[in-house]
C-alpha positions as a printed Julia matrix, in Angstrom:
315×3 Matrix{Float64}:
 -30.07  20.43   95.31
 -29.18  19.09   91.93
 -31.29  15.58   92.26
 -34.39  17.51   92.79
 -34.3   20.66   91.42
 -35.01  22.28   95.02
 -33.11  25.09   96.22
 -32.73  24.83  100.29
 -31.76  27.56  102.87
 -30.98  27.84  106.55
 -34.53  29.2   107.01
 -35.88  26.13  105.24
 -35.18  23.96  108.77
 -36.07  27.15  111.24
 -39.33  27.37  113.29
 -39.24  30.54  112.02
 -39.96  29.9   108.62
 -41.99  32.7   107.46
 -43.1   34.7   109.67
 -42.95  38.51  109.74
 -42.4   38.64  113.45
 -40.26  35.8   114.27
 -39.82  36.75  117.58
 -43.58  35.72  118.46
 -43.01  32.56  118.14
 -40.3   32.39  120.72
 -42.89  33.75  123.51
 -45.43  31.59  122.85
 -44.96  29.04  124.65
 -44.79  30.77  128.08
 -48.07  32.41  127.18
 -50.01  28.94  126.45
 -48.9   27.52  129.7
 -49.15  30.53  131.85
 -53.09  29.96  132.33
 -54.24  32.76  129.95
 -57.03  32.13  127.44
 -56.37  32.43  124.26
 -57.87  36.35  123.21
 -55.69  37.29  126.65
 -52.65  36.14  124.9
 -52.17  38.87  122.41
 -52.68  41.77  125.14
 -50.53  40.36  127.83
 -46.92  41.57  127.99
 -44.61  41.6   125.34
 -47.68  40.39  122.99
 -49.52  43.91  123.2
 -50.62  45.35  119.88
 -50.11  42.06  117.71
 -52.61  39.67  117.0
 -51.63  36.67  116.92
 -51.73  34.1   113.81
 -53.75  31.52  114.36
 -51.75  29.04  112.88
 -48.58  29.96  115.6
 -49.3   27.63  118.81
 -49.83  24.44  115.76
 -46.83  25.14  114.11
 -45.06  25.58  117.78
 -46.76  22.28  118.84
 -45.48  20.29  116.1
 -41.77  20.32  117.38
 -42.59  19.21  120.99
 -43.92  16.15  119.6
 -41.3   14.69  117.46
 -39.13  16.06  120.54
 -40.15  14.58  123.13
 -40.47  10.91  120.65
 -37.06  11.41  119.77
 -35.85  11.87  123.59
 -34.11   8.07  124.17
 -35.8    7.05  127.58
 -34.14   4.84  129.66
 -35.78   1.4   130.64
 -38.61   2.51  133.98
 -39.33   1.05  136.54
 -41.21   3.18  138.52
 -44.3    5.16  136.83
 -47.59   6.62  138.18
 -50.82   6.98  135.71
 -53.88   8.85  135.85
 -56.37  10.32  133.87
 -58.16  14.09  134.24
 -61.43  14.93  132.84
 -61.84  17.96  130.26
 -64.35  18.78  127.39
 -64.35  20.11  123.66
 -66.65  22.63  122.28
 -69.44  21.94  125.26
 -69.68  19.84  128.79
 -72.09  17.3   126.18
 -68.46  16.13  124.89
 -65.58  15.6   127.45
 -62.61  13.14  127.28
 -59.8   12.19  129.16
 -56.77  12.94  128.84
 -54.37   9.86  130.51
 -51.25  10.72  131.48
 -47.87   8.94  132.74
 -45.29  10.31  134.98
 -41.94   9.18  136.34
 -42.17   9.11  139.77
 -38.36   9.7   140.83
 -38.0   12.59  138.53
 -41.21  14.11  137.81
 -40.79  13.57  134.46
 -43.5   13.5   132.15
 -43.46  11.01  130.08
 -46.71  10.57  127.4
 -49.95  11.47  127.18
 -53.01  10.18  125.49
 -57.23  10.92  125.12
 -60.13   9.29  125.01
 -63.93  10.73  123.81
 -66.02   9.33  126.76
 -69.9   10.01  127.29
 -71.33  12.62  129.73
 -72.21  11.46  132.96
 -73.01  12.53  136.49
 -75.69  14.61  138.0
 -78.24  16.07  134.89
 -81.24  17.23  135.01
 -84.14  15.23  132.77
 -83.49  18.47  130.19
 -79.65  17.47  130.16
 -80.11  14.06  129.64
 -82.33  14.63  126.85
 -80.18  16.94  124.93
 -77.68  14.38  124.71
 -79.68  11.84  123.65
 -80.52  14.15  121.07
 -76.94  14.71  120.36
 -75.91  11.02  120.27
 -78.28  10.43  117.72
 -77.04  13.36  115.32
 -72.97  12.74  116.34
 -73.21   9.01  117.71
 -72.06   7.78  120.7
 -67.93   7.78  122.02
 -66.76   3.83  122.09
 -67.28   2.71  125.68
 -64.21   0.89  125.67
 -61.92   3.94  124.3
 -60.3    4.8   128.19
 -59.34   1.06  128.26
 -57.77   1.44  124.7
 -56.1    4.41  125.05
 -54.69   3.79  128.83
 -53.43   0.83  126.91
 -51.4    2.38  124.26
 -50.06   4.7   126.56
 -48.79   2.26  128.64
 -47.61   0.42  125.73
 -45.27   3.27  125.2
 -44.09   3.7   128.88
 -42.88   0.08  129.27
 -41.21   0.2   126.23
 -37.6   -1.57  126.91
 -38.96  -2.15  130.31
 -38.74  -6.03  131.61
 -40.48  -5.0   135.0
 -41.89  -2.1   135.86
 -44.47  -1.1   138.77
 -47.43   1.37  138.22
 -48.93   3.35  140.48
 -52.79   4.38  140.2
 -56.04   4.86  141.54
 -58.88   2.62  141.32
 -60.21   3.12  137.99
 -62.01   0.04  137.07
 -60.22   0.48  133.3
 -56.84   0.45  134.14
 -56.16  -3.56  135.08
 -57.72  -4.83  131.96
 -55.47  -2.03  130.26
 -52.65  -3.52  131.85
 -53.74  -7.21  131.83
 -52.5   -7.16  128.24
 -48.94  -5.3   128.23
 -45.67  -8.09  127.75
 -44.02  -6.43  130.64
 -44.1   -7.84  133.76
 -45.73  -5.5   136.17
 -46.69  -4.94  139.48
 -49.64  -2.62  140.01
 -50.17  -0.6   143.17
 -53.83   0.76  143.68
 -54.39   4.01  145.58
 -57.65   5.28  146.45
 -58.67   8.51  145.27
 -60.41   9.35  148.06
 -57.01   9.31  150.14
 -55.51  12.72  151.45
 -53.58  13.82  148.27
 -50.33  15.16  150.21
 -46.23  14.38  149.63
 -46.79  11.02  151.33
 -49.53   9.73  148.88
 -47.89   7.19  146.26
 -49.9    8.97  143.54
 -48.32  12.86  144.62
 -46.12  13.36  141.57
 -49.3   12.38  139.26
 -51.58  14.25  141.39
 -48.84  17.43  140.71
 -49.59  16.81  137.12
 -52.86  17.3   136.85
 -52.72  20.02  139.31
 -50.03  21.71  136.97
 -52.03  21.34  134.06
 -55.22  22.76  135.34
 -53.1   25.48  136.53
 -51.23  26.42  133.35
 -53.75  25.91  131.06
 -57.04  27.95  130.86
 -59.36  25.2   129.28
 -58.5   22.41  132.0
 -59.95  24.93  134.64
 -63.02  24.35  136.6
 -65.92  25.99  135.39
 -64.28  28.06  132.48
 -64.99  29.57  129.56
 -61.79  29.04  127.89
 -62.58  24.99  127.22
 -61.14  23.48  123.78
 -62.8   24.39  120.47
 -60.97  21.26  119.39
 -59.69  18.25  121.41
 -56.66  18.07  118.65
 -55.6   21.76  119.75
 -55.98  20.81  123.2
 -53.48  18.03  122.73
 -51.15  20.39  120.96
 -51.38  22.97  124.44
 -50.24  19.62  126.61
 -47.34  19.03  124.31
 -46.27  22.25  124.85
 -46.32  21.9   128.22
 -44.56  18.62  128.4
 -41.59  20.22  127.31
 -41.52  23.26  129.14
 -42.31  20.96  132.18
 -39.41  18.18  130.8
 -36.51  20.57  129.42
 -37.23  24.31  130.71
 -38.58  24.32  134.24
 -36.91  22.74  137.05
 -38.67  19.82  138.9
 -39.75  22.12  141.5
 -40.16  25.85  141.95
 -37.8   26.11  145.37
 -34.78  24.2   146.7
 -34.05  22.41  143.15
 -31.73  23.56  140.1
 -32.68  20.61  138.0
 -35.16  19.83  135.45
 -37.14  16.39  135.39
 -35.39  15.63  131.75
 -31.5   16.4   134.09
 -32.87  13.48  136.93
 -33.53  11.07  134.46
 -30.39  11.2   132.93
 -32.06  12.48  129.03
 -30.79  15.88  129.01
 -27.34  16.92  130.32
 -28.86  20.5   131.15
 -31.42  22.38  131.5
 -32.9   24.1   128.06
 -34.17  27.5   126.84
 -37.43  28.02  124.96
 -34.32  29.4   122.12
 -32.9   25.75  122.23
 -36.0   23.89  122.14
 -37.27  25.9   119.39
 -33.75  26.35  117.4
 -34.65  24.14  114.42
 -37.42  22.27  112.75
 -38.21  18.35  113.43
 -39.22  16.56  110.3
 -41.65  13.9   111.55
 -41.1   11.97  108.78
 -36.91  11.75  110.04
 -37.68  11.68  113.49
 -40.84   9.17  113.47
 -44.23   8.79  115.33
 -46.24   6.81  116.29
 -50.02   5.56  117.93
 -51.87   8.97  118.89
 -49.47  11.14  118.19
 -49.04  11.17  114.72
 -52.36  11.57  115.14
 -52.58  15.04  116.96
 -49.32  15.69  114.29
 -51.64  15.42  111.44
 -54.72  17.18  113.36
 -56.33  13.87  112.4
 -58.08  13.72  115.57
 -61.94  14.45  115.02
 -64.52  16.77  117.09
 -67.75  15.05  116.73
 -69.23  18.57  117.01
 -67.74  20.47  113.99
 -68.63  20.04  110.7
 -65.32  20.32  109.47
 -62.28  19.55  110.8
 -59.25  20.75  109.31
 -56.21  18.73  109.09
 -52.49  19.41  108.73
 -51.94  18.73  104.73
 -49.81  21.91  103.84
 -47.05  20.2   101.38
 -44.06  21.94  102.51
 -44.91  22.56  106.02
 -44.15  19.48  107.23
């Protein structure tokens, strides 16, 4: 352009933007949520014989965010939240990661975290490795699930005059809602309740179930867990697309996706479209947490360093 001196091309807003093997990028996404870990990826399939760059599933991540922002949701009025328990670089560091659903559609709609201590059953060798731990890294704020369940609700009854909320019996979630501006009516279900298609929490119950599913460091007892809980979010945003925009709302007996039922995409997508061109963050805005994981300026209390996203032109 004259005013700056910059010469642009059509590559300049493509995903694609230099890389050798463009095509990689394009499979990705399937791979992350198909329940691989992450040395798997590059032998499975189509991937076989290329190693992957390790800067692919952050550079793929960074779309779904300003995506999904930039989506236009209608006003809800019915929503179920939850959160699911997962852990960065050992079990002596898990979070939460809260999520929010719509309940009609399936559709999911945000997603937050929170760095919470380790509890349950230890042994008197457990509990004094983390007291050794906490006194090297510090201690997670005990009121972080409250603050986070918060802003995520925050974002869900955005436009919203009423709205009702499904969840379980967390003791955090009231005084997260007690101070939203939305008038709402909250519906507890226990969690001890048989989890099938007549439970009021199924559709967030499906969620979490999908998650764990698709992606190799929510599972039980694995060995694939986060390195970083920043790349973790990253993996979820990935999968809130596909789950959105790509994949219908349920495997049989249903042609439309969650994004068709609520009335924000006309049809359903293809990894192609949702990957056709770049999302400037800075055009599309965000906000709260997510500009956050954008930036990578979420911080593992067990690194040393923790890189961030400040490439200049890679925005």
């Amino acid at each position: 352009m004259r005013a700056c001196g910059v010469t642009f091309s059509s590559q300049t807003s493509s995903t694609t933007y230099g890389l050798k093997r463009p095509d990689i990028l394009l499979q990705l996404p399937t791979k992350v949520t198909s329940g691989l870990q992450q040395s798997d990826r590059p032998r499975s399939g189509c991937l076989a014989g290329h190693h992957r760059p390790p800067d692919l599933p952050t550079r793929q991540a960074r779309d779904p965010l300003p995506l999904q922002n930039d989506a236009g949701l209608p006003a809800l009025e019915d929503v179920a939240v939850d959160g699911f328990v997962s852990f960065e670089h050992s079990q002596y560091h898990p979070f939460h990661f809260h999520v929010a659903v719509h309940r009609p559609s399936s559709f999911f709609i945000h997603f937050t975290d929170s760095e919470v201590r380790r509890s349950g059953t230890m042994t008197d060798k457990q509990k004094r490795q983390r007291a050794v731990l906490e006194r090297i890294r510090g201690r997670p704020d005990p009121q972080a699930v409250r603050k986070d369940m918060q802003e995520l609700l925050e974002y869900v009854t955005r436009g919203a005059s009423a709205m009702t909320i499904h969840s379980d019996d967390h003791k955090a979630y009231p005084r997260a809602i007690r101070n939203l501006r939305c008038q709402i009516r909250h519906l507890v279900t226990s969690s001890k309740d048989i989890r099938n298609r007549i439970n009021k929490l199924f559709e967030i119950n499906l969620l979490d179930l999908l998650i764990r599913h698709c992606e190799a460091e929510h599972k039980r007892e694995t060995i694939a867990y986060a390195k970083r809980r920043n790349c973790a979010a990253y993996k979820l945003a990935i999968f809130l697309v596909l789950r959105n925009y790509v994949k219908t709302r349920r495997v049989r007996k249903s042609r439309q996706t969650p994004a068709q039922l609520l009335g924000v995409c006309p049809r359903r997508l293809t990894v192609d479209e949702v990957l056709a061109r770049r999302l400037f963050v800075d055009q599309v805005g965000l906000e709260g947490r997510w500009r956050q994981y954008y930036w990578q300026e979420v911080v593992t209390r067990a690194l040393k360093i923790n890189r961030r996203h400040e490439l200049r032109f890679a925005v």
